[in-house]
C-alpha positions as MATLAB code, in Angstrom:
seq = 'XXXXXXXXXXXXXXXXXXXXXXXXXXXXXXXXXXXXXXXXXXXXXXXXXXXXXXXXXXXXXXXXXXXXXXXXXXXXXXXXXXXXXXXXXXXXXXXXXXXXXXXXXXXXXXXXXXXXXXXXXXXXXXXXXXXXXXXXXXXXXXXXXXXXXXXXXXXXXXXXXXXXXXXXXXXXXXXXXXXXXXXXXXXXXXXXXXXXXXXXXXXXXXXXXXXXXXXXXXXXXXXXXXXXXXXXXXXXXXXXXXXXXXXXXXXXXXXXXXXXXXXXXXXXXXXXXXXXXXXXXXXXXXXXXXXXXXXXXXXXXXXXXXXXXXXXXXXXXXXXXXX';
ca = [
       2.220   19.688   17.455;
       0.803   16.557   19.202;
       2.370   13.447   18.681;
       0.598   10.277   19.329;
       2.099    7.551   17.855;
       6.039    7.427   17.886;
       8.609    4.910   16.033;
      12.497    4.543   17.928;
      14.917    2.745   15.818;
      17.540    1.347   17.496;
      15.379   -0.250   20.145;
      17.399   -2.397   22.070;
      20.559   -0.133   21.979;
      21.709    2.213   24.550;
      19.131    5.358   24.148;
      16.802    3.776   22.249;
      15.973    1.170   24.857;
      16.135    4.354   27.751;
      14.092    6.494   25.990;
      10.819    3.937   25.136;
      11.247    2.873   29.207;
      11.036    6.389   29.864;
       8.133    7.312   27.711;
       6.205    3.781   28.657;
       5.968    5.270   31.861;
       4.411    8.439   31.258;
       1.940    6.947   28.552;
       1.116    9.467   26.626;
       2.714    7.940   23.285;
       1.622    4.703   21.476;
       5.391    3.233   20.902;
       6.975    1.102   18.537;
       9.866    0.091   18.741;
      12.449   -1.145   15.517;
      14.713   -3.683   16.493;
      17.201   -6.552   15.331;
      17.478   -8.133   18.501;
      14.810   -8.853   21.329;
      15.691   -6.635   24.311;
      13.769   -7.928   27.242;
      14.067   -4.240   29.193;
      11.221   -2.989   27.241;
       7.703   -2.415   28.559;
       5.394   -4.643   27.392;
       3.082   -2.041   26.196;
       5.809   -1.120   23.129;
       4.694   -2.585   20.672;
       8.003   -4.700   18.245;
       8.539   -4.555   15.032;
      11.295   -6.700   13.878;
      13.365   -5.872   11.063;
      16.679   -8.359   10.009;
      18.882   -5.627    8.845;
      19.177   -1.795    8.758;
      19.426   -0.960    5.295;
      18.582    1.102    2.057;
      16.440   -1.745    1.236;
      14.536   -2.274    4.426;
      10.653   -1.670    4.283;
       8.809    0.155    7.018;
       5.245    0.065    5.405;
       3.936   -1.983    8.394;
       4.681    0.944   11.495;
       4.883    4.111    9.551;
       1.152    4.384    8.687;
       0.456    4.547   12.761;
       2.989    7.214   13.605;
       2.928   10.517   13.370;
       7.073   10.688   14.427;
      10.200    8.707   14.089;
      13.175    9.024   16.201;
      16.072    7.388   14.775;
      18.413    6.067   17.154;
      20.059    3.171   15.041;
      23.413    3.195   13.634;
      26.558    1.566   12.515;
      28.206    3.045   15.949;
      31.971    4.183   15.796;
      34.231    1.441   17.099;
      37.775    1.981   18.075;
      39.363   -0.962   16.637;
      38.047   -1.213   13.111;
      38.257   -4.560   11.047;
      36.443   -3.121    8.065;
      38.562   -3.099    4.966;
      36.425    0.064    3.733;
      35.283    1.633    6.801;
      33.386    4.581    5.282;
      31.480    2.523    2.723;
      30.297    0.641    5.647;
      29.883    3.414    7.375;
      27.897    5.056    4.770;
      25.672    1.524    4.363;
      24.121    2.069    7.699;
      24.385    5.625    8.601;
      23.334    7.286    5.298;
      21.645    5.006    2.816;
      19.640    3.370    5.704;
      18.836    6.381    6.962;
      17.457    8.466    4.098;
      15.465    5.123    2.813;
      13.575    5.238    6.633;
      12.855    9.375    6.016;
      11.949    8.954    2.572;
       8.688    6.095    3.497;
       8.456    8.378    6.492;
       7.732   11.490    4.253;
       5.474    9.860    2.165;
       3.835    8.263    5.289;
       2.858   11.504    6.353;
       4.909   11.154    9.641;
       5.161   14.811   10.937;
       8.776   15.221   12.817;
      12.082   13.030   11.988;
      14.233   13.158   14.682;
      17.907   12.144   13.777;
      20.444   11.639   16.609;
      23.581   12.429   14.927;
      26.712   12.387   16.824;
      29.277   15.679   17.870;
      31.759   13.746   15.274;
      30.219   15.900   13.096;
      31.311   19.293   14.201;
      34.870   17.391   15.214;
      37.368   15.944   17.336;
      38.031   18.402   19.665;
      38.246   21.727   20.969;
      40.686   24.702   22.337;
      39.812   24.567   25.938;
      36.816   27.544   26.448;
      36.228   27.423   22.783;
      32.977   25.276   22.796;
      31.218   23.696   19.630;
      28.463   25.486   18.665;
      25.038   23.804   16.399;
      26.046   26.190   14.051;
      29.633   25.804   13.588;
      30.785   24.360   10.268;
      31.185   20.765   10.681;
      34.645   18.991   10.502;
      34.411   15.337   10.922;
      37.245   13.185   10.851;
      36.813   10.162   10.606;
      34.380    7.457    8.799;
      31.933    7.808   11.561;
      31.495   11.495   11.899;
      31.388   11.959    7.749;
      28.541    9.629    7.218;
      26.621   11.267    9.969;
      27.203   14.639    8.706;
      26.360   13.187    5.333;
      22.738   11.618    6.621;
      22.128   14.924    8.323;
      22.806   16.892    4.878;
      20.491   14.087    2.712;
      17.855   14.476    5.510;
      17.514   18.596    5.175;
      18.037   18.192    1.388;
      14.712   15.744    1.182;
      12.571   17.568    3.878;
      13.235   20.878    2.112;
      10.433   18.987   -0.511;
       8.189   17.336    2.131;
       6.098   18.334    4.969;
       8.154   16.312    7.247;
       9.902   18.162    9.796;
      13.562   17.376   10.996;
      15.296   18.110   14.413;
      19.208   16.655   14.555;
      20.273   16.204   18.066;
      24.346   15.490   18.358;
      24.963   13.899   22.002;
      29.042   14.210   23.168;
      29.992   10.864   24.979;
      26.932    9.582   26.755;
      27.051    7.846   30.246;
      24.540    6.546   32.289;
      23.228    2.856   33.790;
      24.599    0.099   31.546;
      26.876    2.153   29.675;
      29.893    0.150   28.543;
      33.472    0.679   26.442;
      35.842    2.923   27.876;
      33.708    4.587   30.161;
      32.831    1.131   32.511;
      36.357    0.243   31.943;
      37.075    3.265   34.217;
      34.982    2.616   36.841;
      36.051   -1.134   36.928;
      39.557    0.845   37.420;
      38.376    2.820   40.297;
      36.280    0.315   42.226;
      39.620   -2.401   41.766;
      41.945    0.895   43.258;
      44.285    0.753   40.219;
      46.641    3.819   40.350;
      46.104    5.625   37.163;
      48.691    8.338   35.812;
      46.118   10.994   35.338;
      46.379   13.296   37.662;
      48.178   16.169   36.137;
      45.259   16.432   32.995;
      43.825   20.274   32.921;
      41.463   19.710   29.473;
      37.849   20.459   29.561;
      35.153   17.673   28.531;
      31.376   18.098   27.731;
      29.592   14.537   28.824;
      25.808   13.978   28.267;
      23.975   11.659   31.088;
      21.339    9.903   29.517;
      18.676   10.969   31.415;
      19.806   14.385   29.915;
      19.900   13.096   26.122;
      16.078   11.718   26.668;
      14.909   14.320   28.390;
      15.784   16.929   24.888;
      14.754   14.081   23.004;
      11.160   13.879   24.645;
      11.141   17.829   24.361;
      12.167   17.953   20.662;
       9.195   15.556   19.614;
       6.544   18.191   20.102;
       7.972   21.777   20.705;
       7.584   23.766   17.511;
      10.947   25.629   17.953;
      12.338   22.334   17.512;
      11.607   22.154   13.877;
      14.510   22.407   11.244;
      17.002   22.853   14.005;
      20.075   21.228   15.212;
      20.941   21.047   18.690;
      23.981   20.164   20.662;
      23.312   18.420   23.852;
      25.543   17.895   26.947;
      25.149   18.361   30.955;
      25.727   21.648   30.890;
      29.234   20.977   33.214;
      32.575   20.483   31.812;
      35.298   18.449   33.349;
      38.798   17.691   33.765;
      39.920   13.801   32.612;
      41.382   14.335   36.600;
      38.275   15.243   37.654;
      35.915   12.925   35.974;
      38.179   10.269   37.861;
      37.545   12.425   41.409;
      33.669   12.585   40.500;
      33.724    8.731   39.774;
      35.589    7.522   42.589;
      33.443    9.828   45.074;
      30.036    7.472   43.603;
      31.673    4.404   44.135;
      32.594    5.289   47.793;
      36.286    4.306   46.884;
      39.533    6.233   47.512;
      41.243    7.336   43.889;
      45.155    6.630   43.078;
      45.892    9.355   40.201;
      49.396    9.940   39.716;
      50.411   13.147   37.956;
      52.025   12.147   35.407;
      53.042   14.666   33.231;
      50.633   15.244   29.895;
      52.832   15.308   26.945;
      55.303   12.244   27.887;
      52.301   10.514   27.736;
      51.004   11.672   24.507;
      54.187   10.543   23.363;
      53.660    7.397   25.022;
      50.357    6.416   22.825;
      51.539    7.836   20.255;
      54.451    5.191   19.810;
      52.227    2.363   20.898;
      49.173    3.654   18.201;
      46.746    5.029   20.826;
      46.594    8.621   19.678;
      42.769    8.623   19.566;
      42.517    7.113   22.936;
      44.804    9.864   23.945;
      42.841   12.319   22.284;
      39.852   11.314   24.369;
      41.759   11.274   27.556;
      44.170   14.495   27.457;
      42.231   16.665   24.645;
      39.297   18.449   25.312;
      35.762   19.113   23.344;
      33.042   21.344   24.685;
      29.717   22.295   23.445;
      27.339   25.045   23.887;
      24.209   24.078   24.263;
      22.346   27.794   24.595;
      20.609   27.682   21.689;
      18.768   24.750   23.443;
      17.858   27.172   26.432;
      16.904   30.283   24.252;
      14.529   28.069   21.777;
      13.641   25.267   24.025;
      13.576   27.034   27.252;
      15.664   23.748   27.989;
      18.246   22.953   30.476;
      20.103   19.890   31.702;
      17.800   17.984   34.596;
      20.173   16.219   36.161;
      23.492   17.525   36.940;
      26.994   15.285   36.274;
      27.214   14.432   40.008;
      23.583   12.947   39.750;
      24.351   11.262   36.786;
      27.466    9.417   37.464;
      26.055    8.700   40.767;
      23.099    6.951   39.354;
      25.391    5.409   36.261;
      27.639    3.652   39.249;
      24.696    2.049   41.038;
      23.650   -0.741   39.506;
      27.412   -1.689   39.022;
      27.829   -1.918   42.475;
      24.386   -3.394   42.502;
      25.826   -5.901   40.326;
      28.558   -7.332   42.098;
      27.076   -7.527   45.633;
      24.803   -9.876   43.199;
];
């Protein structure tokens, strides 16, 4: 399949915006890119199209008539303090109804591959340490977040089953890389200051996705015609300690690491009683995914390993403050 003309949603957001710089440069796509906001990162060869909201109304008749695929990036993202009153109806606003109206034009556009990036909320919230998530696995979300994805992924294969659109799903674990922000910059604000942290006695196992990695399956999923109809997990191909993550983070930055082993479960008892358990989840538990269903169909492997992509996720905060 060649693919010429190419529509991201979610523009100015984390991958979107990552993966239109990275395809700008190698030119072989004519880009649009769907956005709310401006984002002034973007080559100015990608061509805007501005939309005011993200919803089951919104009408993509201008774009979808010069592309032959859409990825869609956009989302209501999961937030760890939420103020909604019904979170999943939100949720559902965004992530399904929004969704499905975009794949629907797109069908009857003629647009030839859909790709949806989902999230690994979908299979769950965690795994027995060496029992990875696999695509296949029977999904188990949890939470508002990970049902509405898994219910956009099961309205997209339920209306491409009539169309001649094709749909790939790709469900990242946490992704890190330049500019990333929430919990995973408040770390390395934690390490650069020398704060002793009480996690070094953590033994789970974590799957983390650089995004350099995420693009780079992306990029391969628009044209590769094992891609088609498939769902693929997507991760650097390295699991890691909490403990070591810390080690890894603190090696980029050039800064010695205070981790005091604390033991695990007074701790989880700890956030438990002050309402953290899904922080702790994220810190003590572990998830892992398999991702060699991406090698044997792909023939696709992580580029850049988690030492190259933490190293190149700390340097423009350093960058930054010398600034």
């Amino acid at each position: 399949m060649s693919i010429k003309g190419l529509l991201v949603t979610g523009a100015s957001g984390f991958v979107g915006s990552a993966l239109l710089q990275h395809l700008a440069r190698s030119k072989s796509h004519s880009l649009i890119a769907a956005l709310r906001i401006e984002c002034p990162d973007l080559p100015g060869a990608v061509r805007r199209f501005k939309i005011t909201e993200l919803s089951a109304t919104t009408d993509w008749s201008p774009v979808l008539g010069d592309v032959d695929a859409v990825v869609h990036a956009a989302a209501r993202v999961h937030v760890m303090d939420e103020t909604a009153t019904d979170p999943l109806t939100e949720f559902r606003r965004v992530n399904v109804d929004a969704t499905l109206n975009l794949a629907r034009q797109a069908a009857a556009a003629g647009v030839k591959r859909f790709i949806f990036i989902s999230s690994i909320k979908v299979n769950g919230e965690g795994t027995e340490p060496g029992c990875a998530y696999t695509a296949d696995d029977i999904p188990a979300p949890a939470d508002p977040y990970g049902i509405s994805k898994l219910e956009a992924e099961l309205g997209l294969k339920q209306l491409v089953a009539t169309t001649a659109m094709e749909l790939v799903i790709i469900r990242p674990v946490l992704v890190y890389g330049p500019g990333v922000k929430a919990n995973f910059l408040s770390m390395i604000r934690w390490l650069q200051r020398g704060v002793p942290l009480p996690f070094g006695a953590i033994d789970n196992r974590r799957s983390l996705v650089s995004l350099d990695n995420l693009v780079d399956l992306i990029e391969t999923c628009l044209e590769h015609p094992c891609a088609a109809h498939q769902t693929f997990l997507v991760s650097d191909g390295e699991d890691v300690s909490t403990t070591r993550l810390l080690r890894m983070i603190a090696a980029a930055l050039n800064k010695p690491v205070w981790l005091l082993p604390i033991p695990v479960e007074f701790m989880k008892v700890m956030a438990g009683l002050m309402g953290k358990g899904a922080v702790a989840q994220r810190v003590f538990g572990s998830l892992q995914v398999d991702i060699e269903k991406n090698k044997r169909l792909l023939g696709w492997g992580p580029p850049v390993s988690l030492g190259q992509g933490l190293s190149k996720t700390v340097k423009p905060f350093l960058e930054s403050r010398k600034s």
